[in-house]
Every structure is written in C-alpha cells, then in structure tokens.
C-alpha positions in Angstrom: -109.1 -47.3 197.0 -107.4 -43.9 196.8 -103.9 -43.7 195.7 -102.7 -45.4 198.8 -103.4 -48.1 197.0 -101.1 -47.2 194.0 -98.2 -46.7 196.2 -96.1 -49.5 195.4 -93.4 -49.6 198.0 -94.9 -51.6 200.8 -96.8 -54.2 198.5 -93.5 -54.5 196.5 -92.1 -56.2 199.6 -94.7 -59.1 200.1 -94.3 -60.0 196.3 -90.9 -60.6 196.5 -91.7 -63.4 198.6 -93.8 -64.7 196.4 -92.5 -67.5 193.8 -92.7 -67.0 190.2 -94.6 -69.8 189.3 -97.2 -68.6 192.1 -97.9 -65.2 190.3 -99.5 -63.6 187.2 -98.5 -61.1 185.4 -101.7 -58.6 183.9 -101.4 -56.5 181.0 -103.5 -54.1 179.1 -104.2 -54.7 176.1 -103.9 -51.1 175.1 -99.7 -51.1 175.1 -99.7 -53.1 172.0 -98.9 -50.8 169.1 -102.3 -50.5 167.2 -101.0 -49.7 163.3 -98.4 -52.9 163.5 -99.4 -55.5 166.4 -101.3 -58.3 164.4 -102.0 -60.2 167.4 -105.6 -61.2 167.7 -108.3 -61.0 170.8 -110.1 -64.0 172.2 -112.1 -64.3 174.9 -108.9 -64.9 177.4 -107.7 -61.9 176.2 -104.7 -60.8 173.4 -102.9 -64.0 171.7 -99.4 -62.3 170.9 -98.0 -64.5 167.9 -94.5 -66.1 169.3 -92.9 -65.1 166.1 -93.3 -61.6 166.6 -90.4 -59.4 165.8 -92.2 -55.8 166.7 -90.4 -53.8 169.4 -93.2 -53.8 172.0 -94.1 -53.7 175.7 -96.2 -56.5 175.9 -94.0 -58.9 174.3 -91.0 -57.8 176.4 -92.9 -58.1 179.6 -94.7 -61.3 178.7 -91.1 -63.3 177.2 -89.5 -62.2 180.6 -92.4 -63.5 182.8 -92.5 -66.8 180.9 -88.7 -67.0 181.2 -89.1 -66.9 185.0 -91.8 -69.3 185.2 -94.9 -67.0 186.0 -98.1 -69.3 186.2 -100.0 -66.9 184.0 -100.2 -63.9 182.0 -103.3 -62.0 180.6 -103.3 -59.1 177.8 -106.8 -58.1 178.5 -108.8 -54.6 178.1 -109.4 -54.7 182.2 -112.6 -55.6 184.0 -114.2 -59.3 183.9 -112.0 -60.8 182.0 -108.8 -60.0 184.0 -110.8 -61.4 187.4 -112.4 -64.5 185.6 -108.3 -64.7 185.0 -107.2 -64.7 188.3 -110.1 -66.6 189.6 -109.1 -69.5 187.1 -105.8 -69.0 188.1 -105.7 -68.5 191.9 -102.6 -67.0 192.2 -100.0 -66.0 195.5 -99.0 -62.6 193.6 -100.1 -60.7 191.0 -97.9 -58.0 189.1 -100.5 -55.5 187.7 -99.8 -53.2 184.4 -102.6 -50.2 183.5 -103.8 -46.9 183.9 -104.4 -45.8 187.7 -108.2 -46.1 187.7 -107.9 -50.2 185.9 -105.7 -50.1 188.8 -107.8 -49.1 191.7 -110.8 -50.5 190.2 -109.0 -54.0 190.2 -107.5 -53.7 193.2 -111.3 -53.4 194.4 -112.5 -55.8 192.7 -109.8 -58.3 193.7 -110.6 -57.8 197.5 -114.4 -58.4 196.6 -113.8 -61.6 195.1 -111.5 -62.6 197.5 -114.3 -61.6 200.6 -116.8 -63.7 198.7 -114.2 -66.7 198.6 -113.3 -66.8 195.4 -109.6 -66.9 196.2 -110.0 -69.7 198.8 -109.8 -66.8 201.4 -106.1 -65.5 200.4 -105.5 -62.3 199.6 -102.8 -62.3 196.7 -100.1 -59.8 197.2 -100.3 -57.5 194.1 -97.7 -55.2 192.6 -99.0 -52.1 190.6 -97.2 -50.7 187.7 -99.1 -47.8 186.0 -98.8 -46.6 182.6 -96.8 -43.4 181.9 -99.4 -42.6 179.5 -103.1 -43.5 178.8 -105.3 -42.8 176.9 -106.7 -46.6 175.9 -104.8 -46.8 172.7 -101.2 -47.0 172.0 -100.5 -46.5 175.7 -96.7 -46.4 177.6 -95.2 -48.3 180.9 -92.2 -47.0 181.7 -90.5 -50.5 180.6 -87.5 -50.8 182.9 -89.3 -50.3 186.2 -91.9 -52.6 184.8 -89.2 -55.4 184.4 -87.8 -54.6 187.6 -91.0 -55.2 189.2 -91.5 -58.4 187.4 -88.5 -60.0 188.1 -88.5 -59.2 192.0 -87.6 -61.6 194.3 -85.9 -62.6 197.7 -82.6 -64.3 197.1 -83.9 -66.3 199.8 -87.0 -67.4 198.1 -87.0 -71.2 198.0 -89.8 -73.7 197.1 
C-alpha cells in the first residue's frame, strides 16, 4: 500500500468516468477549525450546521459536492466509520481527503471489504487528496486541488 497508492494521476482518470451521484466524497473530521466549528459528532460522523458562515474546508468541499449531486459525504475521524459509510453507501467513486497513512490504511481496507463482497464485487475507483498538513487537529488540504478533484469529470459522461 506504499505510496504507489497515493499517486493520484492514474486513479484520477477512472473517476472522471464516474457520475457524481455514483460517488462519495470522505472527509476528516480533523480540517474543521477546532476553537470556532460548532458542528457536532454523531455516530455517522460530523453534522456541519447548514447555516454556517465560518471560512472552512469542510464546508467548501461538502456545499460543492452536494451542488454536483454526490450520493454521499462523510466528515469522519477515519477507520470504521468511514467503511460502515461506504458499505451503506455502495458507491462507483470515492474522492478521499486525509493524512497519507488514513489514506493507505483506507485504501487497504477498501480492497478487503470489497474481496469479502461487501461492495457487490466492484472495486470503486477512488481519488486521494492528502492533507498539506496533519497533525489530527486543525489540519490543511490544499483547497483548490481538492475542488478540482471533486468536481472532475468527462464532458462525455452521460447517465
């Protein structure tokens, strides 16, 4: 799961053939700005308040992704709540936000459950943004290449 697995170029090309309602956008919970963020955890992760007005990552990333129709998005601190996510959720495409070893950890962990059928056999294409800085609190994506990667897609792409 080396950093092979982190290089984005190649998987950046299967999901832009993959719709926007057939993907899911996962987020760590850690880019929310701990002194101000008010938003509240719950056992499907961070519940961002749609009245928020603070300038951060996370509600960027998520208003763009719900603008473009994503099926899903989690805020989660990583691990089994981000995999009981996709399970539910059984998405094409996954666009992926975290520090390198969330990452590779959940990269791993995605092709277990999807050897153990758990994804109805499919693979999901999966896009990897990782964070600029960790650290677990008050983290940074570099925002513009993170929105780029969220809003790829293939002119071409029809239903």
């Amino acid at each position: 799961m080396k950093k092979r697995l982190l290089k984005n170029k190649k998987v950046q090309k299967k999901i832009d053939d993959i719709n926007f309602e057939d993907r899911v956008l996962l987020l760590p919970h850690c880019l929310r700005p701990s002194k101000s963020c008010s938003a509240k955890m719950s056992k499907n992760g961070l519940i961002c308040k749609d009245d928020c007005n603070i300038d951060c990552s996370i509600g960027h990333l998520r208003k763009l992704a719900e603008k473009l129709g994503y099926k899903g998005i989690c805020i989660a601190p990583g691990g089994a709540m981000t995999i009981r996510f996709i399970i539910e959720n059984q998405p094409k495409g996954i666009v992926a936000i975290a520090c390198r070893k969330e990452l590779e950890e959940g990269i791993e962990a995605i092709n277990e459950i999807t050897k153990k059928n758990k994804l109805n056999g499919n693979m999901p294409a999966i896009a990897v943004v990782p964070l600029i800085k960790d650290g677990c609190v008050d983290t940074i994506v570099d925002l513009e290449e993170a929105k780029r990667i969220v809003m790829l897609k293939k002119e071409v792409n029809k239903k």
